[in-house]
TIBANU-913867 format. One record per residue (C-alpha): x, y, z. Coordinates in Angstrom, 2 decimals. Layout:
@x X | y Y | z Z
...
***
This chain:
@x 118.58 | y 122.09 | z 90.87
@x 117.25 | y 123.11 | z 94.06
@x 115.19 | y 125.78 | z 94.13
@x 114.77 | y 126.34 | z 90.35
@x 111.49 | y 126.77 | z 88.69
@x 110.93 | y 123.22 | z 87.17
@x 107.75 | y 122.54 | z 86.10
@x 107.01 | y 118.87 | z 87.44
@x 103.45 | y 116.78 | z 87.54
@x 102.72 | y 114.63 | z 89.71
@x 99.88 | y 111.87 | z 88.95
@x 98.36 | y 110.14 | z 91.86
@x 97.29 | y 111.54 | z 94.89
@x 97.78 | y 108.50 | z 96.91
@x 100.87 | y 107.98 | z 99.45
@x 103.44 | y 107.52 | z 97.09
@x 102.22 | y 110.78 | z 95.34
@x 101.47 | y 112.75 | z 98.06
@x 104.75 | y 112.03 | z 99.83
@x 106.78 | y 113.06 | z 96.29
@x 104.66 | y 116.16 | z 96.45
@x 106.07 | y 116.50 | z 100.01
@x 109.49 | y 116.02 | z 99.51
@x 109.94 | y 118.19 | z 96.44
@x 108.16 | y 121.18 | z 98.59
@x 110.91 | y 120.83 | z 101.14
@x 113.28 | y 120.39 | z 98.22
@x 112.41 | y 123.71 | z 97.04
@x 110.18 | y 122.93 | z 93.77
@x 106.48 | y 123.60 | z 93.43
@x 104.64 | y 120.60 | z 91.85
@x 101.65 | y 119.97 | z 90.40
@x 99.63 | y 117.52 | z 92.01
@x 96.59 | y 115.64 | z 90.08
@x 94.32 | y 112.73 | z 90.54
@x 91.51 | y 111.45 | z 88.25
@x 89.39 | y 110.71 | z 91.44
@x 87.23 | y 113.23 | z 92.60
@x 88.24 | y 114.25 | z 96.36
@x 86.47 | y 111.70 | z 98.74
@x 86.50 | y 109.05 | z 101.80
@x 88.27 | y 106.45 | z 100.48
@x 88.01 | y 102.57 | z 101.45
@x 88.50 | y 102.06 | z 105.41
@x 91.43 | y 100.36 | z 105.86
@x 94.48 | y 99.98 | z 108.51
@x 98.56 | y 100.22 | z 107.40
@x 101.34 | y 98.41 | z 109.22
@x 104.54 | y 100.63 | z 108.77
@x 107.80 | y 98.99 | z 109.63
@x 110.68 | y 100.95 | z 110.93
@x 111.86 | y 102.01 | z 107.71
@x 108.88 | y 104.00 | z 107.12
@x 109.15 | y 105.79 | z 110.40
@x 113.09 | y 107.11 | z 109.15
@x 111.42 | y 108.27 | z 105.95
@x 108.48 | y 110.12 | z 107.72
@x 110.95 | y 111.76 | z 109.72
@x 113.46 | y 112.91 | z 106.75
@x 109.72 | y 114.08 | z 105.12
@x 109.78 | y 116.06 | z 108.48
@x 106.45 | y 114.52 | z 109.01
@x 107.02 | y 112.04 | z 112.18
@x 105.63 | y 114.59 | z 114.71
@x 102.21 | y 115.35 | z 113.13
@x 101.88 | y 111.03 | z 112.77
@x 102.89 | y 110.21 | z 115.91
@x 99.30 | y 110.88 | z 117.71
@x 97.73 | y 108.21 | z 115.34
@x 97.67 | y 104.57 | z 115.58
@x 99.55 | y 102.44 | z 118.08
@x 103.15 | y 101.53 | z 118.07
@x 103.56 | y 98.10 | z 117.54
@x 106.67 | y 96.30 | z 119.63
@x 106.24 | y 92.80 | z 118.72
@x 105.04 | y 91.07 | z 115.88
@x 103.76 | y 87.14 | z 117.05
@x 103.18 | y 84.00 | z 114.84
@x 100.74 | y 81.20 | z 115.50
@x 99.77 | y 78.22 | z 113.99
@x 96.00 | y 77.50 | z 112.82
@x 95.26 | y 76.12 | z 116.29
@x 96.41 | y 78.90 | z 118.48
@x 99.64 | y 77.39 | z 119.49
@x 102.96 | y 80.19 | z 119.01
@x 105.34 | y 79.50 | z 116.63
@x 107.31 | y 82.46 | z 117.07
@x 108.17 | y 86.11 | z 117.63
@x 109.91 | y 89.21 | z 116.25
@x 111.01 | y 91.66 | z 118.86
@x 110.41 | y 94.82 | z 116.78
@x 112.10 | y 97.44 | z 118.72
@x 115.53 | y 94.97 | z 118.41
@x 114.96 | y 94.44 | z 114.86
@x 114.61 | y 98.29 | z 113.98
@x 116.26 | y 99.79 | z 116.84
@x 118.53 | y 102.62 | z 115.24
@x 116.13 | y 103.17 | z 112.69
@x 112.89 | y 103.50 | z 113.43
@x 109.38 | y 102.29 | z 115.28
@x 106.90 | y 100.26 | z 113.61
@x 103.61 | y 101.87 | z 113.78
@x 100.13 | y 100.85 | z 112.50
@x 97.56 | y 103.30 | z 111.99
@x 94.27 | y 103.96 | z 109.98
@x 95.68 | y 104.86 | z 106.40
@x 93.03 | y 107.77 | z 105.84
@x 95.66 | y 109.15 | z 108.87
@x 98.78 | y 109.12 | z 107.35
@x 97.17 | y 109.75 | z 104.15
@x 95.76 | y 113.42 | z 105.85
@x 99.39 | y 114.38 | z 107.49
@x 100.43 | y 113.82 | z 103.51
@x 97.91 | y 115.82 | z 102.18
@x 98.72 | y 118.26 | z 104.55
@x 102.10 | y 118.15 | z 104.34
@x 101.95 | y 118.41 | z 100.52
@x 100.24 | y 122.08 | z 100.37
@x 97.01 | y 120.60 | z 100.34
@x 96.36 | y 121.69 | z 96.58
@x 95.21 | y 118.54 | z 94.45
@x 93.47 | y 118.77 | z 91.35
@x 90.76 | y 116.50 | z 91.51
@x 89.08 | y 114.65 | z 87.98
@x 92.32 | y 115.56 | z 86.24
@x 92.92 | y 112.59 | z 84.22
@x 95.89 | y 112.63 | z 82.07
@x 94.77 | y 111.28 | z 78.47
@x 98.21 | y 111.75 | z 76.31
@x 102.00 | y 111.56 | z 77.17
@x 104.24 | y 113.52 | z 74.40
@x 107.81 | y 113.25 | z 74.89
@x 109.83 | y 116.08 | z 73.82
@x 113.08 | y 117.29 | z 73.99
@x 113.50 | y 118.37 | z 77.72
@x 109.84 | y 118.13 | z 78.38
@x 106.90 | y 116.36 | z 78.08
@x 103.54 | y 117.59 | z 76.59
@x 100.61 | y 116.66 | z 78.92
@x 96.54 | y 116.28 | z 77.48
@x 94.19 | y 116.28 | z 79.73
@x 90.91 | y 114.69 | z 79.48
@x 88.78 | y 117.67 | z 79.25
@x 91.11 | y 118.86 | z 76.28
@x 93.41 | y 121.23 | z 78.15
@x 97.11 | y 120.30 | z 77.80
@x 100.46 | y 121.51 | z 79.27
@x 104.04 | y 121.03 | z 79.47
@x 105.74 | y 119.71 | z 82.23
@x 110.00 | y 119.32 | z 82.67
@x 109.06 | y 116.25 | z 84.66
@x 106.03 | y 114.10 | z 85.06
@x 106.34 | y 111.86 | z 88.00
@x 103.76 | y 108.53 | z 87.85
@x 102.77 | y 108.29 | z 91.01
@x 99.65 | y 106.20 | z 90.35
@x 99.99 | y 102.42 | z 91.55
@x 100.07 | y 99.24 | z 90.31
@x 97.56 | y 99.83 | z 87.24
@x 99.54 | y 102.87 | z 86.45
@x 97.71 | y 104.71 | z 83.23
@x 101.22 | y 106.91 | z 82.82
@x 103.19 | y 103.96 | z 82.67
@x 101.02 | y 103.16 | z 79.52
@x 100.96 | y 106.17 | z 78.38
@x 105.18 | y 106.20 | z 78.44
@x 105.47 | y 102.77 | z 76.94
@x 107.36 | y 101.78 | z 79.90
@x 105.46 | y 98.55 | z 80.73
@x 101.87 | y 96.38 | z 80.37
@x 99.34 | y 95.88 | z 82.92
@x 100.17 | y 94.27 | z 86.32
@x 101.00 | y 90.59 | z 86.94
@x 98.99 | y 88.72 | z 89.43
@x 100.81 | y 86.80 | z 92.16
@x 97.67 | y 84.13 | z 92.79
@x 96.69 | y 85.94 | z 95.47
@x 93.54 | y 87.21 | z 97.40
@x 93.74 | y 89.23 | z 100.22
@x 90.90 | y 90.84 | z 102.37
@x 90.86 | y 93.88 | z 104.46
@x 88.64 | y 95.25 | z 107.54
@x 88.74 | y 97.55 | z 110.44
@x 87.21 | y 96.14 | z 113.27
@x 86.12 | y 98.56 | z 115.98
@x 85.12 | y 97.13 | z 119.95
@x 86.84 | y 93.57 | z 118.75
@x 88.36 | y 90.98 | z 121.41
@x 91.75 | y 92.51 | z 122.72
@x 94.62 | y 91.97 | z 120.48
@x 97.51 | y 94.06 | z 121.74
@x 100.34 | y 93.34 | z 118.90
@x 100.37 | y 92.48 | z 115.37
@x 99.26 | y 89.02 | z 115.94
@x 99.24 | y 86.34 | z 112.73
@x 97.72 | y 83.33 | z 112.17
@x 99.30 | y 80.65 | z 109.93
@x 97.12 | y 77.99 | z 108.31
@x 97.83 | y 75.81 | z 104.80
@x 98.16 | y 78.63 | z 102.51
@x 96.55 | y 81.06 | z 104.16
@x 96.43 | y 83.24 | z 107.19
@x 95.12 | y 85.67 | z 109.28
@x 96.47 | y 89.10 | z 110.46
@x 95.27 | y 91.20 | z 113.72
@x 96.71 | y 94.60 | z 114.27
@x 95.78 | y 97.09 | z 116.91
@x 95.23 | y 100.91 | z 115.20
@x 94.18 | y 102.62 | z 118.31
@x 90.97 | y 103.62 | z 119.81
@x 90.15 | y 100.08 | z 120.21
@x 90.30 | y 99.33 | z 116.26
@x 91.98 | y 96.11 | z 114.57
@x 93.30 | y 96.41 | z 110.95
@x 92.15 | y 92.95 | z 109.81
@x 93.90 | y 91.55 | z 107.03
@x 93.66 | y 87.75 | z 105.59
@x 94.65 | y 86.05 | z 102.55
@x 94.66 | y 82.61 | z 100.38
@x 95.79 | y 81.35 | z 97.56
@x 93.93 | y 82.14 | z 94.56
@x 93.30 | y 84.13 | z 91.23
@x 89.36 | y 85.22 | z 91.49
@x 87.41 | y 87.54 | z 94.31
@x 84.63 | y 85.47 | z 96.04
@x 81.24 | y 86.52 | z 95.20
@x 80.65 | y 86.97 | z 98.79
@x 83.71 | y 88.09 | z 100.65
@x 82.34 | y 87.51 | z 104.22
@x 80.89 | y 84.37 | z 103.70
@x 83.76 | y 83.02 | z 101.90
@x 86.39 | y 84.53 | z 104.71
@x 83.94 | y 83.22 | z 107.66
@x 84.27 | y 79.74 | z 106.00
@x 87.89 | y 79.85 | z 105.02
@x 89.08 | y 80.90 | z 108.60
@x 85.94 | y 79.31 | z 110.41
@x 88.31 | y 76.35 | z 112.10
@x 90.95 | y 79.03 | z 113.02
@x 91.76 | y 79.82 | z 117.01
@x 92.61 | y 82.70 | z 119.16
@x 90.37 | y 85.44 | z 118.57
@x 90.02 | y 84.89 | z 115.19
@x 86.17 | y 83.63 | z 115.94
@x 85.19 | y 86.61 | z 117.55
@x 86.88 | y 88.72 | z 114.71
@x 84.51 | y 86.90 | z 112.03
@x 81.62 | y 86.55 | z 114.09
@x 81.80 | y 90.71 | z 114.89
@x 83.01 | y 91.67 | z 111.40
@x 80.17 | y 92.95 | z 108.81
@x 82.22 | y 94.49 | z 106.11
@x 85.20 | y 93.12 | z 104.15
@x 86.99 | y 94.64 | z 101.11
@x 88.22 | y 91.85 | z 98.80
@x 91.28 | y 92.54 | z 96.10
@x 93.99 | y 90.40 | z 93.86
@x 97.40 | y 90.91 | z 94.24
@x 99.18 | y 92.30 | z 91.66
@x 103.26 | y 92.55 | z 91.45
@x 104.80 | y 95.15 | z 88.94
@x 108.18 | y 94.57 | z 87.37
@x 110.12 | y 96.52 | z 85.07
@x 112.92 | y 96.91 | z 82.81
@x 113.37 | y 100.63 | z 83.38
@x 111.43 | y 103.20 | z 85.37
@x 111.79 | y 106.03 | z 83.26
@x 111.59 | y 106.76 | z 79.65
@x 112.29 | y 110.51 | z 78.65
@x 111.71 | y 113.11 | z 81.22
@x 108.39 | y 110.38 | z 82.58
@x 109.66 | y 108.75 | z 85.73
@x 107.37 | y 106.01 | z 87.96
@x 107.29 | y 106.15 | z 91.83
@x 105.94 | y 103.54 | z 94.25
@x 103.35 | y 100.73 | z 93.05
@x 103.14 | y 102.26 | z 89.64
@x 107.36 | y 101.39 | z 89.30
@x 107.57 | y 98.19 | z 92.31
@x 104.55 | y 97.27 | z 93.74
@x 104.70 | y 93.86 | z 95.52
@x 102.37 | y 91.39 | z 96.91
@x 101.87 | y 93.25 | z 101.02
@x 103.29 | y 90.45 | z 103.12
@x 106.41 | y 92.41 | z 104.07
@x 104.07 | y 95.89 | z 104.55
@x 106.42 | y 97.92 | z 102.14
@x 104.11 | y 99.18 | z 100.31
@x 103.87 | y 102.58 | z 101.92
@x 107.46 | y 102.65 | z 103.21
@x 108.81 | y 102.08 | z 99.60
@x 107.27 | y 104.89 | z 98.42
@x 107.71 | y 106.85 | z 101.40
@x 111.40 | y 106.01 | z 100.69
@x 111.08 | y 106.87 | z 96.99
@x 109.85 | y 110.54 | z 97.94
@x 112.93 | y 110.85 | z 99.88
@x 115.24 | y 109.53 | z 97.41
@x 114.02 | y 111.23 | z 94.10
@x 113.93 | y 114.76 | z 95.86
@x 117.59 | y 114.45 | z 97.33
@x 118.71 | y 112.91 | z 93.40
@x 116.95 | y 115.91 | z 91.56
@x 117.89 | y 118.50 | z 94.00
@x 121.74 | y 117.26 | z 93.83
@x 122.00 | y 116.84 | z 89.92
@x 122.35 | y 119.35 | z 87.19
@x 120.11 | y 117.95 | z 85.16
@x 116.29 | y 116.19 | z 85.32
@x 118.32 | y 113.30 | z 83.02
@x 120.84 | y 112.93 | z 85.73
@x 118.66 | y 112.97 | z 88.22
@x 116.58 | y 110.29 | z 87.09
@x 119.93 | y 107.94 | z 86.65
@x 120.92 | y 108.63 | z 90.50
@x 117.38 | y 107.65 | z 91.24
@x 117.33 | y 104.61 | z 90.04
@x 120.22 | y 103.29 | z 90.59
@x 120.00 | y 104.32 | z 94.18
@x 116.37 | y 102.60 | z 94.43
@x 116.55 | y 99.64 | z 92.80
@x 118.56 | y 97.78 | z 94.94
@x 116.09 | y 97.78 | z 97.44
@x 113.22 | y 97.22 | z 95.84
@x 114.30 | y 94.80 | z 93.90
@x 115.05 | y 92.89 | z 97.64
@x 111.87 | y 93.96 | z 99.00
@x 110.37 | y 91.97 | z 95.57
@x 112.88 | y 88.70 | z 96.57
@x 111.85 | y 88.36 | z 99.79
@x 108.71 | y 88.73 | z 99.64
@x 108.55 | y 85.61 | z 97.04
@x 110.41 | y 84.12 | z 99.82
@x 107.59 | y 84.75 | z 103.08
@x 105.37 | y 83.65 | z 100.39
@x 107.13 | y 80.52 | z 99.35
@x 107.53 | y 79.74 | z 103.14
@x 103.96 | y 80.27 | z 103.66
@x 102.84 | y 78.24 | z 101.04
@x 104.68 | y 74.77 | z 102.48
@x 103.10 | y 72.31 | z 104.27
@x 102.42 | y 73.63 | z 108.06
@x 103.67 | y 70.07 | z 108.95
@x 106.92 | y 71.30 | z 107.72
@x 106.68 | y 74.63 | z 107.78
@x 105.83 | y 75.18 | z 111.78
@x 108.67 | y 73.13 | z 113.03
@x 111.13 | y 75.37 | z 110.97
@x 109.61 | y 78.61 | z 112.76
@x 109.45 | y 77.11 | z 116.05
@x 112.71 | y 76.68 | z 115.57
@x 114.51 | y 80.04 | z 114.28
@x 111.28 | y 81.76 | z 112.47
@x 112.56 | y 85.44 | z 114.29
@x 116.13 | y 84.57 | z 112.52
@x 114.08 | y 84.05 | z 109.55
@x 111.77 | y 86.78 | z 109.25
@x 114.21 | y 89.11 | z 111.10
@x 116.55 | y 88.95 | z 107.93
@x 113.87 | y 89.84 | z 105.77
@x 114.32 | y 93.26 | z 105.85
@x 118.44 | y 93.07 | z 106.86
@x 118.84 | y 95.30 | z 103.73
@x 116.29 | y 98.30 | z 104.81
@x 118.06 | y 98.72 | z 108.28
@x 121.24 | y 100.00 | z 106.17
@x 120.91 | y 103.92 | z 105.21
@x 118.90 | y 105.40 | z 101.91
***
C-alpha cells in the first residue's frame, strides 16, 4: 500500500507518535498528526537509549541529525549503597553489530522527530469519539468537528484516551513504583551511566553532554511524596560516590508512578495502539523510547507490504509482540533482582551481574 492515499491519524505527539509520523512519511503516506496539548517546553528530562534504539533511528534515517546531541555512553557500572563496584556492562560488546547507546536530553531527540515528521502537529486537538465503521473509523473532535480516517494510530502513552475510546483496554496498572527525574547541570564528574544499588532502591547518574547528568532514582512505593526533594535527599542521604553532591546541588525534581500496560489485543477495527499506549513498562531496561522507535519502524514496513490496513495490522502484531512482551519479562526480572536483599543480591552481581544484565536484552540484538 505504499504510496496510496490512506487517510491515517495519528494521536500523540510524543516519541512514539512522532516517530510513526516519521516512518509513514518515508513510507510514502501523509498522516495526520494531533495532540491535545498545546505546543510547549515540556518537563526537562534526560533519555538513555540502548543500542536498539540507535538501529531504529537509523532505519528512521534519523541517526545523523541525533548524533551531535548527548554523549555516547560505553559502559554502564553498578555499585552498591556504599560506593563499592559490583559490576559492569561493556556496552559497545553488548551492542556491537547493532548499535551505540546514547543518552541525550529528550526535548533533543524529541526536536530531530518533530522535524523529521514534517513538522505539522495540530495542537489542542483532542479526540472525543471513536466510531468504527466498515473500513474506517469516524473521528469527533472536541470542538465538534469530526472526520474519517482509514487508520487511527494511538500513539498516546500509558493513559491512552484512544485505547478507551476503542474498548481495547482500562486504565494503567501500577507496578509499586516511584521514580524521580532531574537534569543536573555543573554536577561532580560522572563520565558513564553510573548506578547505585541500595535495599529497594537506587540511584542513576548519566552524562547528557555539556556537562549535564540525567538523574534518575526510584523506591518502592504506590504514592508521590509531598515533597519530592526532601523525601529523595532523605531516602538517598546515606548513599556514596557522588550521589551527595548530586542531592546537595539538585533544586528541582519531577516525581511520577509507574504504570505497566498490558493487553489482550492492540487493535480493534481499523484503531491500532503504538508504544506506551499498547506496552509501556516500568523504565529500568530504558525501552521506552526504543520500543516505540521500533514500533514506527515495524508498522510502516507491515502497512506498506500488505494489501490491506486489516493485514497490516495482523503482520504488526505478530511481528511486535514477541519483543515486547520480553522487554515486559525482564524487566519484572531487574526488578525482582533489585528488590532482594543487597546481602544476597550484591554477591550474585559481583559474581556474574554483566552475564546477568547482559542477557537482558539477548532478544533485541536479533533483527526487527
Amino acid at each position: 500500500m505504499g504510496g496510496s492515499p490512506l487517510r491515517i491519524l495519528v494521536v500523540g505527539a510524543g516519541i512514539a507518535g512522532l516517530a510513526v509520523a516519521r516512518a509513514l512519511r518515508l513510507a510514502g503516506f501523509r498522516p495526520d498528526v494531533t495532540d491535545k496539548l498545546p505546543p510547549g517546553e515540556s518537563t526537562e528530562t534526560g533519555l538513555y537509549l540502548p543500542g536498539n534504539a540507535a538501529r531504529a533511528l537509523h532505519r528512521l534515517d534519523l541517526h545523523d541529525p541525533v548524533r551531535p546531541t548527548g554523549q555516547v555512553i560505553h559502559r554502564q557500572r553498578f555499585y552498591d549503597a556504599a560506593g563499592a563496584q559490583l559490576c559492569e556492562v561493556d556496552l559497545d560488546a553488548l551492542w556491537a553489530g547493532v548499535g551505540e547507546c546514547r543518552a541525550l536530553p529528550r526535548a533533543d531527540l524529541h526536536r530531530v522527530l518533530l522535524s523529521g515528521a514534517g513538522g505539522a502537529v495540530r495542537h489542542g486537538a483532542e479526540v472525543r469519539t471513536l466510531e468504527l465503521l466498515p473500513g474506517a473509523v469516524g473521528v469527533t473532535f472536541t470542538d465538534g468537528t469530526t472526520t474519517e480516517y482509514d487508520l487511527v494510530i494511538g500513539a498516546d502513552g500509558p493513559r491512552s484516551s484512544v485505547r478507551a475510546l476503542a474498548a481495547l483496554g482500562g486504565p494503567p496498572r501500577p507496578v509499586g513504583q516511584v521514580v524521580y527525574r532531574a537534569v543536573l547541570r555543573d554536577g561532580p564528574p560522572v563520565p558513564e551511566w553510573t548506578a547505585l544499588l541500595g535495599q529497594r532502591s537506587g540511584f542513576l547518574m548519566v552524562p547528557i553532554g555539556a556537562g549535564r547528568l540525567h538523574i534518575y532514582a526510584d523506591e518502592a512505593g504506590t504514592e508521590e511524596p509531598a515533597d519530592p526533594l526532601a523525601r529523595l535527599r532523605d531516602l538517598f542521604a546515606d548513599y556514596r560516590g557522588a550521589v551527595p553532591e548530586v542531592l546537595a546541588a539538585l533544586d528541582e525534581v519531577h516525581v511520577g508512578i509507574t504504570d505497566e500496560v498490558e493487553l489482550g489485543r492492540w487493535y480493534r477495527g481499523r484503531v491500532l495502539l503504538v508504544g506506551d499506549a499498547a506496552h509501556a513498562t516500568a523504565p529500568t531496561l530504558s525501552q521506552g523510547a526504543a520500543m516505540a522507535l521500533e514500533d514506527a519502524v515495524v508498522l510502516a514496513e507491515s502497512l506498506r507490504a500488505a494489501n490491506s490496513v486489516e493485514a497490516a495490522l495482523v503482520a504488526y502484531e505478530s511481528r511486535r509482540r514477541p519483543r515486547t512482551r520480553w522487554v515486559r519479562d525482564r524487566t519484572r526480572d531487574r526488578n525482582r533482582t533489585r528488590d532482594v536483599p543487597p546481602a544476597l543480591r550484591d554477591p550474585l552481581l559481583r559474581g556474574r551481574g554483566d552475564r546477568i544484565f547482559g542477557e537482558h536484552y539477548r532478544l533485541l540484538l536479533g533483527p526487527l
